[in-house]
N, C-alpha and C positions, 0 to 999 in steps of 0.2 A: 723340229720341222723348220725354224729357222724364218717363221714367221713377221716380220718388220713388225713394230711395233704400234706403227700406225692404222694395222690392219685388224679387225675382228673376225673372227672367224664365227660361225652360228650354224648348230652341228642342229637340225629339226627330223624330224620321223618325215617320211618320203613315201615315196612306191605310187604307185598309181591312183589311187585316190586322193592326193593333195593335190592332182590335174582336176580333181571336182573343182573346185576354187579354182585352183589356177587359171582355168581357160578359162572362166565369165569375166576372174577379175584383168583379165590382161586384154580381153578381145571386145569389150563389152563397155558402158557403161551406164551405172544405176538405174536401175528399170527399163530395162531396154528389151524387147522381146527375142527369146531364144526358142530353137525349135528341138525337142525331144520324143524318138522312138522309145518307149519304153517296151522290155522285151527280159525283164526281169529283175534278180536283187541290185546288180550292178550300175543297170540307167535308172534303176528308180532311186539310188544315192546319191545318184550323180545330177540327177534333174532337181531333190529335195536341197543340195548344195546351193545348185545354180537357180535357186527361188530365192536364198536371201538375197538377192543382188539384181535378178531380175524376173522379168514376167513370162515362167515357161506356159510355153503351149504344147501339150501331149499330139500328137499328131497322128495316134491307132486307135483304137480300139482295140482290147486284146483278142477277139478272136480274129483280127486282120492285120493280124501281127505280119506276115508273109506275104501281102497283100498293096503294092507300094502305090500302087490307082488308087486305093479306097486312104491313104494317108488326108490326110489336110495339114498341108504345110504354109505356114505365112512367109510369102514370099519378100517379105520383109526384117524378117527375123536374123537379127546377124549373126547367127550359126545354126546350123543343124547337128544334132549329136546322135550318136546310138554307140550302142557296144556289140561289134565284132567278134566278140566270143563270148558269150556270159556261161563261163564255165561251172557258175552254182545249177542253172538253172538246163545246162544242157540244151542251149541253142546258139547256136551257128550262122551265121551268114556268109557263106562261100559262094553265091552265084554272083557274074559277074555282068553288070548291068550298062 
């Protein structure tokens, strides 16, 4: 590959859940509050990630999952997260708000 020698290369396992981590540690800093839809396996990983680093607040209740009036969101929180397709759990968010 013809790689300079001054260069490292650092080959790690990928895919979309090392954006758990990624997005708090790049967006964020240490205990800072983030806001979380949980809506199944995939924000509930992704929210349990983004507690080592900072202070999530769940923003549903699951039966107002579908429900975005009844959310409580801190409007200080510097992100909101959810998952767009939680294909374990067979839900969707396709309406457009």
């Amino acid at each position: 590959m013809e790689i300079p020698d001054n260069f490292h290369v650092l080959m790690t396992q990928g895919g979309a859940s090392q954006q758990f981590s990624a997005v708090p540690l790049n967006l964020t800093s240490h205990g800072d509050t983030v806001n979380f839809l949980i809506s199944g396996k995939w924000s509930q990983a992704a929210a349990a990630e983004a507690a080592k680093f900072n202070e999530v607040k769940v923003v549903n209740e699951p039966d107002a999952l579908l429900s975005p009036e009844s959310w409580k969101i801190d409007k200080d929180a510097k992100f909101f997260s959810f998952c767009q397709n939680e294909s374990i759990d067979g839900i969707s968010f396709d309406q457009e708000r």
